[in-house]
PQR file with spaces between the fields and no chain letter, atoms N, CA, C, O and H, PARSE charges and radii, in Angstrom:
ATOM       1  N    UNK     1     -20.307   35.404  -75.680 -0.4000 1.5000
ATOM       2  CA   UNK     1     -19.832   35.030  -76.979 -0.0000 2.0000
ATOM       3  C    UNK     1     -20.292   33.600  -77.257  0.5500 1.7000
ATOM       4  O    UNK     1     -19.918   32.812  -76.389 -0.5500 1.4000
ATOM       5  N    UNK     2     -21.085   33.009  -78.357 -0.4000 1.5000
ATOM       6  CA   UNK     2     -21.190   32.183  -79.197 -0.0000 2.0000
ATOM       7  C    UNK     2     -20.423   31.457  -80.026  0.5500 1.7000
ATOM       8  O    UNK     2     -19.845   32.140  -80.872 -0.5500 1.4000
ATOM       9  H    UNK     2     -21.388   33.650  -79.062  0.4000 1.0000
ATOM      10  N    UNK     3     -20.162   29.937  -80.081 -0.4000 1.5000
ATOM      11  CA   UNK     3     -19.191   29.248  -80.628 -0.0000 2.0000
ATOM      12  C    UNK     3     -20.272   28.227  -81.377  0.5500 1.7000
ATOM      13  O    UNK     3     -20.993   27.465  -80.732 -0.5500 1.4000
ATOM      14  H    UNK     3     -20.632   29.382  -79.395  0.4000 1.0000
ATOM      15  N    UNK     4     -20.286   28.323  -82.909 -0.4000 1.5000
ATOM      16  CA   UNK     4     -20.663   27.239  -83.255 -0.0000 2.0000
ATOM      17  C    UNK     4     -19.731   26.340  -83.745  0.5500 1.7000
ATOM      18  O    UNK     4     -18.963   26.962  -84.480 -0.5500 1.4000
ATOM      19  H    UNK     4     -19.701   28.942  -83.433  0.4000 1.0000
ATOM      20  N    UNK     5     -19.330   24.723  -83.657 -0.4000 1.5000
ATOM      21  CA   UNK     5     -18.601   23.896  -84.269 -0.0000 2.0000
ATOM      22  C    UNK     5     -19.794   22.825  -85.182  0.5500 1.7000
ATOM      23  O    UNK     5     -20.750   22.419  -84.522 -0.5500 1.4000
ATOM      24  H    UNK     5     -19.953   24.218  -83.061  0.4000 1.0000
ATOM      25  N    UNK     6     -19.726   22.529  -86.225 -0.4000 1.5000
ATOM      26  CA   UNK     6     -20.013   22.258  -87.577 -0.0000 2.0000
ATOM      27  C    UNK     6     -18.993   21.199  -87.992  0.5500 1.7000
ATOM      28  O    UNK     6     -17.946   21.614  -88.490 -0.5500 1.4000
ATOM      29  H    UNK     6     -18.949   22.859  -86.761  0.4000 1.0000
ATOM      30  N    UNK     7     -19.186   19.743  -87.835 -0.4000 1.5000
ATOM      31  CA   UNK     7     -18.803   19.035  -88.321 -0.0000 2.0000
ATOM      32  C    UNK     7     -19.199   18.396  -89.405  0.5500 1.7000
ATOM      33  O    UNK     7     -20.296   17.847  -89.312 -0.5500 1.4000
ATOM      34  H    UNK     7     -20.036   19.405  -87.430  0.4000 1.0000
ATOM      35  N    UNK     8     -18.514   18.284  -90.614 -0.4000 1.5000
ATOM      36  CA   UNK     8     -18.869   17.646  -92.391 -0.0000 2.0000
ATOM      37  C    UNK     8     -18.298   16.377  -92.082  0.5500 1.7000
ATOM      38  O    UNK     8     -17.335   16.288  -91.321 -0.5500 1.4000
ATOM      39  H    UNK     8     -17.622   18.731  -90.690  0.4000 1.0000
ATOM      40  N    UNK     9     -18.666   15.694  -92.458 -0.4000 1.5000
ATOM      41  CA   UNK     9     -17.947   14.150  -92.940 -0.0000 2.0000
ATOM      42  C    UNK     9     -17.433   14.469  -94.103  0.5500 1.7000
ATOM      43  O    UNK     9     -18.093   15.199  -94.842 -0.5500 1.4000
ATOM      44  H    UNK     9     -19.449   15.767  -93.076  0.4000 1.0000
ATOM      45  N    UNK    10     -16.180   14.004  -94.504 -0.4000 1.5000
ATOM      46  CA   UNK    10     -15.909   14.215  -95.995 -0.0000 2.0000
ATOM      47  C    UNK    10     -15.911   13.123  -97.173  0.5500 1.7000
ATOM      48  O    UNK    10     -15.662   13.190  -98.377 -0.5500 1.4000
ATOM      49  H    UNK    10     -15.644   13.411  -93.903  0.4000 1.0000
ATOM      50  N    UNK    11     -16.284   12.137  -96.347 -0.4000 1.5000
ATOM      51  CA   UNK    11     -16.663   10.894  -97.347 -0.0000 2.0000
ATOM      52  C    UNK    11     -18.455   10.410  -97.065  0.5500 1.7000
ATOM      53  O    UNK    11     -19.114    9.381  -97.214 -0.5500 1.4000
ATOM      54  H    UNK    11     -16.487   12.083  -95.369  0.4000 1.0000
ATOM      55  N    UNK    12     -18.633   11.375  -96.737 -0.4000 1.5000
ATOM      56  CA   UNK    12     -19.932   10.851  -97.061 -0.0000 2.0000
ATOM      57  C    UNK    12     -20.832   10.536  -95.428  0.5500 1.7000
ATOM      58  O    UNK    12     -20.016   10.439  -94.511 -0.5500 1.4000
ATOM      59  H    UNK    12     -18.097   12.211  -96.616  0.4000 1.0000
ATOM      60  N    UNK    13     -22.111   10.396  -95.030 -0.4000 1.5000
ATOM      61  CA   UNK    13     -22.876   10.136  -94.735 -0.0000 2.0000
ATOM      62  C    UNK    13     -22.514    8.153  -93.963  0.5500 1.7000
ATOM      63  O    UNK    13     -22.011    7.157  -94.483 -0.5500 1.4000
ATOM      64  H    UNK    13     -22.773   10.475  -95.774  0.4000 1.0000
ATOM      65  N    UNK    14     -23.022    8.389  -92.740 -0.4000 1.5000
ATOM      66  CA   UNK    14     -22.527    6.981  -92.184 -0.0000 2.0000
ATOM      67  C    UNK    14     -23.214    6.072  -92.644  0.5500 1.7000
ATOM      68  O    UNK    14     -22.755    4.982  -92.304 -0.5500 1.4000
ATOM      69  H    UNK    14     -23.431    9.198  -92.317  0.4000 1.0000
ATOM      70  N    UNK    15     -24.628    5.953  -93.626 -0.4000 1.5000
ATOM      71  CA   UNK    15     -26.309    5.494  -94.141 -0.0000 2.0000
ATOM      72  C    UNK    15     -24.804    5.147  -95.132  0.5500 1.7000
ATOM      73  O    UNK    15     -24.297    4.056  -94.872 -0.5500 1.4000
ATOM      74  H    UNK    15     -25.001    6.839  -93.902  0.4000 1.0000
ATOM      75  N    UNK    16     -23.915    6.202  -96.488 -0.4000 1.5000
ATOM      76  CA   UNK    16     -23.851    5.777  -97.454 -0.0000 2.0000
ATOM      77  C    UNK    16     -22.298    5.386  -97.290  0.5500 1.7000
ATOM      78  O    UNK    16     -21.543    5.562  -98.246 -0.5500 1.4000
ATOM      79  H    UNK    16     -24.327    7.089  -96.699  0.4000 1.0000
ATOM      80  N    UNK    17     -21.849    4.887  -96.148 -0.4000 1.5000
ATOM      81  CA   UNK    17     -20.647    4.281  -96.002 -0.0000 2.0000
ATOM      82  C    UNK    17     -20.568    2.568  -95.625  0.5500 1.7000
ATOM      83  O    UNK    17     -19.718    1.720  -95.896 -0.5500 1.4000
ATOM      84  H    UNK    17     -22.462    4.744  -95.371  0.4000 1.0000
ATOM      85  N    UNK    18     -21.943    2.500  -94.832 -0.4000 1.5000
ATOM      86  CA   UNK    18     -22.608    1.317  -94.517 -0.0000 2.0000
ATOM      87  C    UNK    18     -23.369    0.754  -95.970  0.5500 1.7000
ATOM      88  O    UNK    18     -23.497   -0.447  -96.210 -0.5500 1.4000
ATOM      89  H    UNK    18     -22.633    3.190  -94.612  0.4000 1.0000
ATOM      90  N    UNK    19     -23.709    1.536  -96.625 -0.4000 1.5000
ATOM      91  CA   UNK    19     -24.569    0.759  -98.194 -0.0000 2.0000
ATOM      92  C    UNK    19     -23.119    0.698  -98.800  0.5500 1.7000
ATOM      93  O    UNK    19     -22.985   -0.513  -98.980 -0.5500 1.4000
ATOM      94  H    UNK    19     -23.605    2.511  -96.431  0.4000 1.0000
ATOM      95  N    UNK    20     -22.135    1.207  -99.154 -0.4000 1.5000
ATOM      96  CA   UNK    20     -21.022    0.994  -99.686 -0.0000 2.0000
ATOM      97  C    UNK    20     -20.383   -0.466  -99.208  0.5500 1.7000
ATOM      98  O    UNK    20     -20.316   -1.442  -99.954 -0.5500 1.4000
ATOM      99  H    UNK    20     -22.245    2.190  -99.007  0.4000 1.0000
ATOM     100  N    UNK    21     -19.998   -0.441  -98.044 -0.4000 1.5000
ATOM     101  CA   UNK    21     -19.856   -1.538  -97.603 -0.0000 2.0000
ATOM     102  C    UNK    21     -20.339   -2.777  -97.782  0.5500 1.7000
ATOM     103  O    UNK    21     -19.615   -3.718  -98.105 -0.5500 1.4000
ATOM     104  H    UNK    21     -20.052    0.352  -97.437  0.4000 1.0000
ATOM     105  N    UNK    22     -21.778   -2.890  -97.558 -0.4000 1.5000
ATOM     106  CA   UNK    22     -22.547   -3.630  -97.825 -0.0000 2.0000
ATOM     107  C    UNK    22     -22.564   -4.060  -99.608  0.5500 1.7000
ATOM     108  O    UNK    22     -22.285   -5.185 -100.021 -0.5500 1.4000
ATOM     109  H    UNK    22     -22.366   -2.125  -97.296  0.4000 1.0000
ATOM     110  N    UNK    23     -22.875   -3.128 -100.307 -0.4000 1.5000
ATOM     111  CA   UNK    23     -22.301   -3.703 -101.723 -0.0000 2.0000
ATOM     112  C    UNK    23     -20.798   -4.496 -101.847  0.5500 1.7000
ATOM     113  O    UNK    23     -20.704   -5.642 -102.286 -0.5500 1.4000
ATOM     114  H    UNK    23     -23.102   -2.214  -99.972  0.4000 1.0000
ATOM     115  N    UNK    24     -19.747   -3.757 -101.426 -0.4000 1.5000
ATOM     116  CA   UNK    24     -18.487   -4.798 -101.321 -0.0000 2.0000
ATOM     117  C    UNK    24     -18.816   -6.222 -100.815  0.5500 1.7000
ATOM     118  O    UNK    24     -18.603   -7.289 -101.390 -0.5500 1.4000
ATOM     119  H    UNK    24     -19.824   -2.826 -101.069  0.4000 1.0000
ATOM     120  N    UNK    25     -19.453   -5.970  -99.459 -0.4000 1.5000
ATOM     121  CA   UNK    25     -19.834   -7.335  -99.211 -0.0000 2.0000
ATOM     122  C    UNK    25     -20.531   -8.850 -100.087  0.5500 1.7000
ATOM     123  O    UNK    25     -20.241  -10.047 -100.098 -0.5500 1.4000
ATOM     124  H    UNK    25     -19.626   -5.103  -98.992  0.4000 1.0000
ATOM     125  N    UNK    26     -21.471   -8.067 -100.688 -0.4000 1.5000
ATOM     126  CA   UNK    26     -22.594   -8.491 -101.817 -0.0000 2.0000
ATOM     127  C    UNK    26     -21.507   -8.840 -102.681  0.5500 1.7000
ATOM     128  O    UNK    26     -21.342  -10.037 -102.917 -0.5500 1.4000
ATOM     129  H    UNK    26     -21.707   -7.095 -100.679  0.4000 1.0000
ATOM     130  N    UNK    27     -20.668   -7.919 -103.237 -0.4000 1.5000
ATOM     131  CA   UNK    27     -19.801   -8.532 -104.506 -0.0000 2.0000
ATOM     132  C    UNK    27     -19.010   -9.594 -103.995  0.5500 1.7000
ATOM     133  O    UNK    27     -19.237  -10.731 -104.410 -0.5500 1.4000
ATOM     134  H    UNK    27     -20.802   -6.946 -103.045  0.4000 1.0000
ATOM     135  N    UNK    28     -18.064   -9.388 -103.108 -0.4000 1.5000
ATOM     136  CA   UNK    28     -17.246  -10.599 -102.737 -0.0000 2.0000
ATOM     137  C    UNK    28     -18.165  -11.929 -102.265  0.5500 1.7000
ATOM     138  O    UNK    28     -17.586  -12.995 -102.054 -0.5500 1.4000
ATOM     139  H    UNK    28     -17.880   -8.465 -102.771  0.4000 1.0000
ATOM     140  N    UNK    29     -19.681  -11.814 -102.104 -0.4000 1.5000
ATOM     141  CA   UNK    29     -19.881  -13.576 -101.436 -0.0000 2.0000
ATOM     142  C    UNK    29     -20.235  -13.828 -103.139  0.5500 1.7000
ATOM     143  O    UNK    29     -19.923  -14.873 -103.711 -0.5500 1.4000
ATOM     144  H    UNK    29     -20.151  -10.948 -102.276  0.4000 1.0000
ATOM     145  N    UNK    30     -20.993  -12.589 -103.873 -0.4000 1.5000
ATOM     146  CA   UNK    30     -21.022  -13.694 -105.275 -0.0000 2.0000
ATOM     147  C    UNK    30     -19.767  -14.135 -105.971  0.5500 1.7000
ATOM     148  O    UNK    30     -19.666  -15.028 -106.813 -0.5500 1.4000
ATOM     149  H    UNK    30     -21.247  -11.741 -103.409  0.4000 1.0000
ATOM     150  N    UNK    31     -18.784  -13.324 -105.456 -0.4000 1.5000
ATOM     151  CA   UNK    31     -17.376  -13.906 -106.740 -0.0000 2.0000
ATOM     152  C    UNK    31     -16.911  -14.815 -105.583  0.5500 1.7000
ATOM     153  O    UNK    31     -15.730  -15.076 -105.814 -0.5500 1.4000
ATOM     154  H    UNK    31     -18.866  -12.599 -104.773  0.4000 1.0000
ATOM     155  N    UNK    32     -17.310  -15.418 -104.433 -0.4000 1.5000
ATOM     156  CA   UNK    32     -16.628  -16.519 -103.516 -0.0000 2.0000
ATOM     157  C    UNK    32     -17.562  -17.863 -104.148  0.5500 1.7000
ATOM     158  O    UNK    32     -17.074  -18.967 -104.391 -0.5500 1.4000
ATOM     159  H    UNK    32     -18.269  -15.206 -104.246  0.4000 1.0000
ATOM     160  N    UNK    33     -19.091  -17.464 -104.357 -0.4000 1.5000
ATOM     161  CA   UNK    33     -19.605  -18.588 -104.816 -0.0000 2.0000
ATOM     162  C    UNK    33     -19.702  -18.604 -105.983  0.5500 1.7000
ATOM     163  O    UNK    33     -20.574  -19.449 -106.183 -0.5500 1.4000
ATOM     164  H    UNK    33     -19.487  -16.567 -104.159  0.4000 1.0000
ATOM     165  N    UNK    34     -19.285  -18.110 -107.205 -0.4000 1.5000
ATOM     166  CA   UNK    34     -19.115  -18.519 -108.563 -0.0000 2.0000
ATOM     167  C    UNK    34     -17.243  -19.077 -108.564  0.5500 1.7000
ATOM     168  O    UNK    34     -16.785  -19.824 -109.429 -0.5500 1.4000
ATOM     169  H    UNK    34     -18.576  -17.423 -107.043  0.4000 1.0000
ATOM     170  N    UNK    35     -16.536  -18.579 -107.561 -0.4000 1.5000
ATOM     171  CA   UNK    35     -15.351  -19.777 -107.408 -0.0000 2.0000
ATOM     172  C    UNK    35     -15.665  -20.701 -106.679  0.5500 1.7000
ATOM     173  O    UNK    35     -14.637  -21.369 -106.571 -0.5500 1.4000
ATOM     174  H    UNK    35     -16.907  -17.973 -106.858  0.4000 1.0000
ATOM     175  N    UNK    36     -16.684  -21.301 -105.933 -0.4000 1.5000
ATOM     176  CA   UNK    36     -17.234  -22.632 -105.587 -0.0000 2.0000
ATOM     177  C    UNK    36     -18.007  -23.350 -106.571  0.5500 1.7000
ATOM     178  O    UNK    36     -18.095  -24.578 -106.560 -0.5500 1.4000
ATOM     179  H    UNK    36     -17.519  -20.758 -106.021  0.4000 1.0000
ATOM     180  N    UNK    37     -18.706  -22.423 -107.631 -0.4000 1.5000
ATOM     181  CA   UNK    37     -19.403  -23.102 -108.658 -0.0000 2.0000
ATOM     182  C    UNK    37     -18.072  -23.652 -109.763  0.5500 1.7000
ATOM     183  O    UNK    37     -17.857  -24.864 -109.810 -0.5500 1.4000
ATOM     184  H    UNK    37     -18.634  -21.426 -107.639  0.4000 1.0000
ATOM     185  N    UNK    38     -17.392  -22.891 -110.447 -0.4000 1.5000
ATOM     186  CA   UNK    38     -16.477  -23.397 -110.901 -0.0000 2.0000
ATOM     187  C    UNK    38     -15.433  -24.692 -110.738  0.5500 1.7000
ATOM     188  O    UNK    38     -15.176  -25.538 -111.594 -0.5500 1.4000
ATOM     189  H    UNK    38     -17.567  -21.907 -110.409  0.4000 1.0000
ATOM     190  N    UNK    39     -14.861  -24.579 -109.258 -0.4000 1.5000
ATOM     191  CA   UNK    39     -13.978  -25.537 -108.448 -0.0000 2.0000
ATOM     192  C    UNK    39     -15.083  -26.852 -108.571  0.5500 1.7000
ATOM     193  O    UNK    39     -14.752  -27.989 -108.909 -0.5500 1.4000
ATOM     194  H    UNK    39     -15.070  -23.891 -108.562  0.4000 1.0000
ATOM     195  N    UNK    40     -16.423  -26.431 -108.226 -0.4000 1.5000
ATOM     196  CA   UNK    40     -17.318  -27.788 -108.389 -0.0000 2.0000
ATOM     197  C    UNK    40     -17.577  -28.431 -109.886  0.5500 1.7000
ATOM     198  O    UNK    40     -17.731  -29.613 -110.195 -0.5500 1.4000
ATOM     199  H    UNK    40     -16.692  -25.508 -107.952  0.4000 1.0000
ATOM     200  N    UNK    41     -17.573  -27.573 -110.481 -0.4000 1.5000
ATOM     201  CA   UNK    41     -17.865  -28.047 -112.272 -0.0000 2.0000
ATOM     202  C    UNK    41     -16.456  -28.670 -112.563  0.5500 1.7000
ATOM     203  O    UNK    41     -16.360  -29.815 -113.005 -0.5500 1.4000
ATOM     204  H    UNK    41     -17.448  -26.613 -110.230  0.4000 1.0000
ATOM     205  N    UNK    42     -15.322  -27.848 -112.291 -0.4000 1.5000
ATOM     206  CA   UNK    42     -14.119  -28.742 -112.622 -0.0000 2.0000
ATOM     207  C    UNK    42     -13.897  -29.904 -112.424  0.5500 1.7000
ATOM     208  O    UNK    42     -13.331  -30.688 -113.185 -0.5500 1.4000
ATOM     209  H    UNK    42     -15.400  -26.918 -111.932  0.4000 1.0000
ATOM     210  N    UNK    43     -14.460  -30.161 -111.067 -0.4000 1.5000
ATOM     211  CA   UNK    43     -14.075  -31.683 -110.182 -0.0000 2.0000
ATOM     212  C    UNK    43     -15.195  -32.665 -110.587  0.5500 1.7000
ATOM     213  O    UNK    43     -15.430  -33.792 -110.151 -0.5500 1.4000
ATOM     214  H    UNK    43     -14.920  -29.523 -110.448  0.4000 1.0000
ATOM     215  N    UNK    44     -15.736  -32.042 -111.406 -0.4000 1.5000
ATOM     216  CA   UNK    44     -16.834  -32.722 -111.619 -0.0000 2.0000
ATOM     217  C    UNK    44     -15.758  -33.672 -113.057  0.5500 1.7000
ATOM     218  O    UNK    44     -15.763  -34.902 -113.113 -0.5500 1.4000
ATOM     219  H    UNK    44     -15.545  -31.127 -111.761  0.4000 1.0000
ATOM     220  N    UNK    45     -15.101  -32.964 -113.870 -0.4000 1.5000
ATOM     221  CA   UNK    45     -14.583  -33.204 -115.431 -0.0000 2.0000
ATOM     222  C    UNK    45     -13.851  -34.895 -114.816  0.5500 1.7000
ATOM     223  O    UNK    45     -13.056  -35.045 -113.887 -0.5500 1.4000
ATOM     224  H    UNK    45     -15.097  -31.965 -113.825  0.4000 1.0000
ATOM     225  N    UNK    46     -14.167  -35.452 -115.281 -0.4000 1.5000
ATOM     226  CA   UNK    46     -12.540  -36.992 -115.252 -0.0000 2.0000
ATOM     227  C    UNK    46     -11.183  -36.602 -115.403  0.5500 1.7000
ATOM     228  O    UNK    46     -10.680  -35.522 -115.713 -0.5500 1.4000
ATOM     229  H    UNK    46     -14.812  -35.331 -116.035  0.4000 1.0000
ATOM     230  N    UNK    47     -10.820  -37.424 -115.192 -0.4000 1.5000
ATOM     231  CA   UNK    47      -8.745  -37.564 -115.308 -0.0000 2.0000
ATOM     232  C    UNK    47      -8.473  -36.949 -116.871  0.5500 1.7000
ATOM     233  O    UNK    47      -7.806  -36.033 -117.354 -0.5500 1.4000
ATOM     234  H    UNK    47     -11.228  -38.302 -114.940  0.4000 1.0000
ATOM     235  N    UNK    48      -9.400  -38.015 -117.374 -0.4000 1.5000
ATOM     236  CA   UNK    48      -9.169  -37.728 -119.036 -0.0000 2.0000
ATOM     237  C    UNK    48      -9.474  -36.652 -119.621  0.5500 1.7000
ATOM     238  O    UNK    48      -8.669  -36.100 -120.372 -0.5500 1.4000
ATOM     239  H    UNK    48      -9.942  -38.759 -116.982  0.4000 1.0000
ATOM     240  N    UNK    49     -10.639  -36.183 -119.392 -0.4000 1.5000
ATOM     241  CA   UNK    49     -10.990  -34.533 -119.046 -0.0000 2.0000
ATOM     242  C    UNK    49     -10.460  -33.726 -119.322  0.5500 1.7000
ATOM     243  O    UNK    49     -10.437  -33.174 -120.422 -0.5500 1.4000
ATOM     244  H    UNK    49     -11.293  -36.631 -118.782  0.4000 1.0000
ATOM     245  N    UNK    50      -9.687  -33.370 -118.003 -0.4000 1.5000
ATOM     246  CA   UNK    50      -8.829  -32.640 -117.525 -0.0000 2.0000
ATOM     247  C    UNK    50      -7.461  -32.761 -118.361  0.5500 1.7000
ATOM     248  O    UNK    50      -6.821  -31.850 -118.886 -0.5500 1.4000
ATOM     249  H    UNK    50      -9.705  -33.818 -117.109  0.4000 1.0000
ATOM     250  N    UNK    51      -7.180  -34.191 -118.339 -0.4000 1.5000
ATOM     251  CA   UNK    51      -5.978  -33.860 -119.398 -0.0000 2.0000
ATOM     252  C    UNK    51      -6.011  -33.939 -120.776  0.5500 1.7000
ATOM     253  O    UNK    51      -5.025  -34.161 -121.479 -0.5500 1.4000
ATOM     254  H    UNK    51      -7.700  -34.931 -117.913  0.4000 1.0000
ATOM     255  N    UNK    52      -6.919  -33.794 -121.090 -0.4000 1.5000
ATOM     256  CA   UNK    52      -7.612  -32.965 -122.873 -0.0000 2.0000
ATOM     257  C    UNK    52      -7.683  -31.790 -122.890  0.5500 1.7000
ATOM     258  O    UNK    52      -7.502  -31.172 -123.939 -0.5500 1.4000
ATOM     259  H    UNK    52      -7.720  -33.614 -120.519  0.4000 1.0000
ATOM     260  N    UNK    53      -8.050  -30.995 -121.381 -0.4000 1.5000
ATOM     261  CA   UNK    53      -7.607  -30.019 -120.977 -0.0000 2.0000
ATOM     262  C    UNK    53      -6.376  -28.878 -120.858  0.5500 1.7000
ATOM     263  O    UNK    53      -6.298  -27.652 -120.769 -0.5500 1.4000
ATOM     264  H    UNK    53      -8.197  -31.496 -120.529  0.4000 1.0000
ATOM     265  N    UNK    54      -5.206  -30.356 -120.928 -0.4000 1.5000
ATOM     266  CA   UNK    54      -4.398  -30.089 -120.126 -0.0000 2.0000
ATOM     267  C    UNK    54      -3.990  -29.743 -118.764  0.5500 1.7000
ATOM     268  O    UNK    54      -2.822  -29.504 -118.456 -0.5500 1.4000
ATOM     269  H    UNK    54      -5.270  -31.352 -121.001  0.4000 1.0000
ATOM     270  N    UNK    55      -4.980  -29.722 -117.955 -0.4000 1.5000
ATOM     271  CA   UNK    55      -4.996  -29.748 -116.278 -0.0000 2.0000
ATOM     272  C    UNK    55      -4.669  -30.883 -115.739  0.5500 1.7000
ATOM     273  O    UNK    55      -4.535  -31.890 -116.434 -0.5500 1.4000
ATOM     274  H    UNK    55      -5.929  -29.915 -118.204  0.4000 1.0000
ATOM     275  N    UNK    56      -4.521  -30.887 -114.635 -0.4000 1.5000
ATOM     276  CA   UNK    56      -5.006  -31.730 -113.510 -0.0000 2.0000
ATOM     277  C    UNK    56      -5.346  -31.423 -112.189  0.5500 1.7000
ATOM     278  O    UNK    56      -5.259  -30.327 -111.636 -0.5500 1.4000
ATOM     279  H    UNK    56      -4.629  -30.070 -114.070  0.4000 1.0000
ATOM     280  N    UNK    57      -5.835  -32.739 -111.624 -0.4000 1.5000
ATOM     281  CA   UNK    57      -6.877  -32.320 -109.979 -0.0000 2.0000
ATOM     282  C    UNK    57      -5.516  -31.922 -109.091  0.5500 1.7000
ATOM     283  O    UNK    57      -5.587  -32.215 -107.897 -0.5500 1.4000
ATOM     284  H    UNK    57      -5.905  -33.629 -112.073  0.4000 1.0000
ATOM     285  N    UNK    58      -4.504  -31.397 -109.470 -0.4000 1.5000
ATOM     286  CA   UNK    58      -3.587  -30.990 -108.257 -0.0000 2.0000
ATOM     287  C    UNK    58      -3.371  -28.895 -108.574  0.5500 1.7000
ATOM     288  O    UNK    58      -2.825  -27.992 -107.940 -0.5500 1.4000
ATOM     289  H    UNK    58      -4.447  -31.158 -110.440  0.4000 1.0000
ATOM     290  N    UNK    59      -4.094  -28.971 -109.781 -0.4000 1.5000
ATOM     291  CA   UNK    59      -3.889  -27.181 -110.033 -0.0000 2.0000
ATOM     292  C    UNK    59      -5.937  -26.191 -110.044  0.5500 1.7000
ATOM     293  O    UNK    59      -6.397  -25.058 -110.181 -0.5500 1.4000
ATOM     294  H    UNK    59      -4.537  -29.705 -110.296  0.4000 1.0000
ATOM     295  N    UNK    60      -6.405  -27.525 -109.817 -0.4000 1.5000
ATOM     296  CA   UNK    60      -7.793  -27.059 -109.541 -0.0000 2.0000
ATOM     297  C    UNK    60      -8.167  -25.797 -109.126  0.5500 1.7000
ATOM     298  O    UNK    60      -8.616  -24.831 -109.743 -0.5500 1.4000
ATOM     299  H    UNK    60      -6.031  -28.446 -109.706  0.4000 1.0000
ATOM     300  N    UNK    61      -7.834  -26.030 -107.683 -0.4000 1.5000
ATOM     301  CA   UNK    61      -8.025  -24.579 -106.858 -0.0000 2.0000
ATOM     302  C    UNK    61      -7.616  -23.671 -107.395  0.5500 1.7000
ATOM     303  O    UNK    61      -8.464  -22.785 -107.296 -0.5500 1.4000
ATOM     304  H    UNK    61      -7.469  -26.814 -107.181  0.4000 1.0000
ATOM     305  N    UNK    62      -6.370  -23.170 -108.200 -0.4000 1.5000
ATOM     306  CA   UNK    62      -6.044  -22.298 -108.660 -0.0000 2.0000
ATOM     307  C    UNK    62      -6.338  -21.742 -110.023  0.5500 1.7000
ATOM     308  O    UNK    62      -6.294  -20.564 -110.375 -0.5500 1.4000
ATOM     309  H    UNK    62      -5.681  -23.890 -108.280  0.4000 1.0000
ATOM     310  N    UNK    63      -6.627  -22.742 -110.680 -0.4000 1.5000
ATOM     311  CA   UNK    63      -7.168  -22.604 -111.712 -0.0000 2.0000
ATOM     312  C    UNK    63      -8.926  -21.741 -111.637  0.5500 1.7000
ATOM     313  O    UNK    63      -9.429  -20.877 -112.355 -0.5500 1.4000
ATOM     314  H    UNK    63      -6.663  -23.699 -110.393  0.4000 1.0000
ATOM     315  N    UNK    64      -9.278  -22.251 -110.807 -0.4000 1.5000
ATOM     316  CA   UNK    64     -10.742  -21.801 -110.338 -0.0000 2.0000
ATOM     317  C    UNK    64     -10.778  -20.469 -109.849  0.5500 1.7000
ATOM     318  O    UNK    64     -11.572  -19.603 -110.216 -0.5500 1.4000
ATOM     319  H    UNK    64      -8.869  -22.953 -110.224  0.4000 1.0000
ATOM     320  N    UNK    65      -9.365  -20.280 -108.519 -0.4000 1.5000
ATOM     321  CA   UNK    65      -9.235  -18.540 -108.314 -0.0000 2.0000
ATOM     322  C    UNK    65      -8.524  -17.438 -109.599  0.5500 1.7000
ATOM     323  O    UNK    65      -8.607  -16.235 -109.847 -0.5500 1.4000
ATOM     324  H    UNK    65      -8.720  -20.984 -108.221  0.4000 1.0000
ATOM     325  N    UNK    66      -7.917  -18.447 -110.114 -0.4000 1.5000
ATOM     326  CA   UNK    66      -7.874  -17.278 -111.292 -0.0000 2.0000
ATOM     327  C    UNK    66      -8.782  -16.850 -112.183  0.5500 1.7000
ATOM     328  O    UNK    66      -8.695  -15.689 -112.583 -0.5500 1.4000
ATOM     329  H    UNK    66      -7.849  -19.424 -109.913  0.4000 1.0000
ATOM     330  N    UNK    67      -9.864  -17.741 -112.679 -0.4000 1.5000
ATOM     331  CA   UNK    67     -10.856  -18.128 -113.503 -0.0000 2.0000
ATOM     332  C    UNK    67     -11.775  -16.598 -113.093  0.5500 1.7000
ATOM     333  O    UNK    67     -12.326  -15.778 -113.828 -0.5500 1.4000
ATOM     334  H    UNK    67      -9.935  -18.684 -112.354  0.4000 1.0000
ATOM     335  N    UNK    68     -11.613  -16.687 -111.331 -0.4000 1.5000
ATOM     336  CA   UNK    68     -13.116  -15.769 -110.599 -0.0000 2.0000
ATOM     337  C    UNK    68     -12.200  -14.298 -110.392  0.5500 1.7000
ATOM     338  O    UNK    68     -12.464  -13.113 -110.597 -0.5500 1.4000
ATOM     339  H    UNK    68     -11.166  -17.353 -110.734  0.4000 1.0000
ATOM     340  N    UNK    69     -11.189  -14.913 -109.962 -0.4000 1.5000
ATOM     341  CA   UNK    69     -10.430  -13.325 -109.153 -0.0000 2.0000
ATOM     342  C    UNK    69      -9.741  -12.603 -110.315  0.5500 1.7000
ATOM     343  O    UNK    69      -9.928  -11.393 -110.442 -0.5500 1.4000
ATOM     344  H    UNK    69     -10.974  -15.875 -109.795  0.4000 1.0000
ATOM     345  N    UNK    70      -8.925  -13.296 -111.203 -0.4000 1.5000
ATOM     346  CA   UNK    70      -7.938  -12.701 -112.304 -0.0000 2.0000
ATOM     347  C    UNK    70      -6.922  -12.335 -111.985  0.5500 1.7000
ATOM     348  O    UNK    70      -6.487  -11.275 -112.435 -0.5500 1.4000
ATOM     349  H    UNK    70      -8.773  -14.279 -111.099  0.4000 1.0000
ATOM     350  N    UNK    71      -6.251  -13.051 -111.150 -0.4000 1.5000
ATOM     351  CA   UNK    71      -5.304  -12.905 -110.270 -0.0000 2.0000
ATOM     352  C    UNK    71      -4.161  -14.215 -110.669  0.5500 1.7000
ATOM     353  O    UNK    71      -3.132  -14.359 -110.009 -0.5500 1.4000
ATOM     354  H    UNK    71      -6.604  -13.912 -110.784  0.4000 1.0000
């Protein structure tokens, strides 16, 4: 008697779980460095700037992750 076992992946191919990945990857370093480009353009603005703005250099960082993340 003959037994065949036949295994499917059901998400896919290990080639298109690794390119999946790899795109996540790709997206998160560009939205890490357009919140380093931002955080840098901010700090770049003066005191006065900023508070024409209404900001200041103590809400920066956050201002910058919300700006990138939307969070």
């Amino acid at each position: 008697m003959a037994y065949l076992n036949q295994t499917i992946a059901a998400n896919g191919t290990f080639t298109e779980k690794a390119t999946a990945a790899f795109r996540v990857l790709q997206e998160r370093y560009a939205q890490h460095k357009l919140y380093k480009r931002t955080l840098r353009e901010l700090r770049e603005l003066s005191a006065r700037e900023l508070a024409d703005l209404g900001l200041s250099h103590a809400n920066l960082h956050s201002i910058a992750y919300e700006s990138v993340y939307g969070q």
